[in-house]
C-alpha positions in Angstrom: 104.2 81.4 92.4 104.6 80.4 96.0 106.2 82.5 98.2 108.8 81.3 101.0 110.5 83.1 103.7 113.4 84.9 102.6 114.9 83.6 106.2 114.3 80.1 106.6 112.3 78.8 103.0 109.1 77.7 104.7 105.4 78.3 103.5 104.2 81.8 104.2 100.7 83.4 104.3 100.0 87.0 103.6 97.9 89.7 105.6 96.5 92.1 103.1 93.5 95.0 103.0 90.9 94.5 100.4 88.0 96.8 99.4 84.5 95.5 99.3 81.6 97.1 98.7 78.5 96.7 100.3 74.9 97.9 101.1 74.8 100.6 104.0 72.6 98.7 106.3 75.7 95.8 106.9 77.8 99.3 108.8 79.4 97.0 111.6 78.2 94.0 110.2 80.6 91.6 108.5 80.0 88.5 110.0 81.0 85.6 107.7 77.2 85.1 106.6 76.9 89.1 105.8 80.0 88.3 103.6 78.9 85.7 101.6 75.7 87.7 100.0 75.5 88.4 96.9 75.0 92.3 97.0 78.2 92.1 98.7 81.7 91.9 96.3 85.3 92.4 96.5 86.3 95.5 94.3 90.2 95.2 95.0 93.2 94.9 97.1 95.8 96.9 98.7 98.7 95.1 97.8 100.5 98.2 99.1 100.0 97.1 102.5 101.1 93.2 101.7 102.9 91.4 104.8 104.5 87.8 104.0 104.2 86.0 107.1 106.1 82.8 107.6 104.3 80.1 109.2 107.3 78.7 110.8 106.8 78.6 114.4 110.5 78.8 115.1 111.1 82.0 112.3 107.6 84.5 112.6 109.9 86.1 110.2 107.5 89.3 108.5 108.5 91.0 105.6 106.7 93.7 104.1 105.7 92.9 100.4 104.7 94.9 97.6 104.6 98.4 99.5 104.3 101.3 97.8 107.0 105.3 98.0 104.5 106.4 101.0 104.5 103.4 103.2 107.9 102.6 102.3 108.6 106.4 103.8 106.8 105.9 106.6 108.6 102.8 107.9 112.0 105.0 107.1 110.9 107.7 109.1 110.0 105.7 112.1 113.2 103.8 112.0 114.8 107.4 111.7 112.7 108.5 114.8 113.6 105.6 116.6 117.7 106.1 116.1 116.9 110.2 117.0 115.3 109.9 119.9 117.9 108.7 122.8 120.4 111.3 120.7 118.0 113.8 121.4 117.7 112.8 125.1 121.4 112.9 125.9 121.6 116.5 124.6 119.0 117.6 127.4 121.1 116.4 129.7 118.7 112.4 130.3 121.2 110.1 129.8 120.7 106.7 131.2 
């Protein structure tokens, strides 16, 4: 399944976190080459935290992908924040 922009239908990529696990003495070391080895392995990904990117130059539409209750909260809470905020400012007498 390829996935498209939900703006303008072109290719996308997606940014994701993965886990990996490796040996203790690679702390602050993951160069390409420290990836690679073989004591090194992916043990899974955060689809949670999925962005869909669209490689459009003209779009750069983002859309969050999988996401989870929390991170789906937390996006709501900021929006929330951000609509609150110059209220809260005009009540203390800062308008602009």
């Amino acid at each position: 399944m390829a996935l498209v922009c939900s703006k303008c239908d072109s290719p996308t990529r997606i940014q994701v976190q993965a886990v990996i696990s490796a040996p203790g003495n690679l702390f602050h070391q993951f160069s390409k080459q420290n990836l690679r080895r073989k004591d090194v392995y992916l043990m899974g990904v955060l689809w949670e935290t999925t962005d869909i990117i669209c490689t459009n130059p003209d779009c750069n539409h983002i859309n969050m992908g999988y996401g989870n209750y929390v991170t789906k909260l937390e996006k709501e809470v900021e929006r929330l924040k951000s609509k609150y905020e110059p209220i809260q400012g005009e009540q203390n007498g800062c308008s602009s």
